[in-house]
C-alpha positions as CSV (number, residue, x, y, z in Angstrom):
1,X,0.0,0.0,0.0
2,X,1.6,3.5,-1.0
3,X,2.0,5.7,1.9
4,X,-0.9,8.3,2.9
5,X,-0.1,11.8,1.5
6,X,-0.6,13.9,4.9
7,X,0.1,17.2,6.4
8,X,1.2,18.4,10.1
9,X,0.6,20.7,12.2
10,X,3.4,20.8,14.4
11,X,5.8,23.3,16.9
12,X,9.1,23.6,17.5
13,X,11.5,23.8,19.8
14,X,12.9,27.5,20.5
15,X,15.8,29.1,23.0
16,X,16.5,32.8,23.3
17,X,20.3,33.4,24.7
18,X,19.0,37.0,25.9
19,X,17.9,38.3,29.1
20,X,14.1,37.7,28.6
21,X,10.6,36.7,30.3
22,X,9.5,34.6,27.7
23,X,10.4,33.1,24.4
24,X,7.5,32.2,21.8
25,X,7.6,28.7,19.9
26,X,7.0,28.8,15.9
27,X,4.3,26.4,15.1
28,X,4.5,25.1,11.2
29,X,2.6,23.2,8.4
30,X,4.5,20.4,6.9
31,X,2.8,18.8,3.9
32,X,4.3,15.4,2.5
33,X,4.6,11.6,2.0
34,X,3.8,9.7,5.5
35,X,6.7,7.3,5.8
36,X,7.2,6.4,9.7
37,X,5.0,3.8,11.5
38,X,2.4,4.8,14.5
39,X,4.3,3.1,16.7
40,X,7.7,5.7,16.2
41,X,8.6,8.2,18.2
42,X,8.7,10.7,15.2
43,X,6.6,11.3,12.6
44,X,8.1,11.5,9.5
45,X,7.4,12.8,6.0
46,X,8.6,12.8,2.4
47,X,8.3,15.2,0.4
48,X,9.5,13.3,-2.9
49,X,8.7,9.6,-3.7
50,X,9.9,7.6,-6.0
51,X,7.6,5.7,-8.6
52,X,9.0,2.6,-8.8
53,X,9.8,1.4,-5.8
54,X,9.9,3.0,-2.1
55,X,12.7,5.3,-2.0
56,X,12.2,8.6,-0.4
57,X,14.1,11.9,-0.4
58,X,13.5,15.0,1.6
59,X,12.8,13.5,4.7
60,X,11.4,15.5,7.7
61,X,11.8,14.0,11.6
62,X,9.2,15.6,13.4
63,X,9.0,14.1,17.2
64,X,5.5,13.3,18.1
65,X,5.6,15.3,21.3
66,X,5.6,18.4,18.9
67,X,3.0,17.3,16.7
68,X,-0.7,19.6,17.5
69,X,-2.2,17.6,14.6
70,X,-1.7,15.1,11.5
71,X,-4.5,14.9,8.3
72,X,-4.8,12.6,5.7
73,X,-5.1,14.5,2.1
């Protein structure tokens, strides 16, 4: 079965080095080729696939502790 063609919703991680109260985290969209299993720790996406076989490039590591959401396309 081809892999589900998804897209993410996710935050990252962020560090300020400044004096400072606060620091925001940048949340993202990441469309793409779902290529990890549920049971991973990450989630992980591809954003070019071959046609002939299943060899992936671009791949994105997302961890699942930053992921706010996941959609099927």
């Amino acid at each position: 079965m081809p892999p589900k063609l998804v897209q993410v919703h996710w935050v990252d991680v962020a560090e300020i080095s400044d004096w400072s109260t606060d620091v925001e985290n940048p949340e993202f969209f990441s469309i793409g080729w779902l290529i990890s299993d549920d049971d991973s720790p990450f989630v992980k996406l591809s954003t070019t696939r071959a046609l002939d076989d299943d060899a992936y490039s671009s791949i994105l590591s997302i961890p699942r502790g930053c992921v706010l959401s996941l959609s099927t396309i």
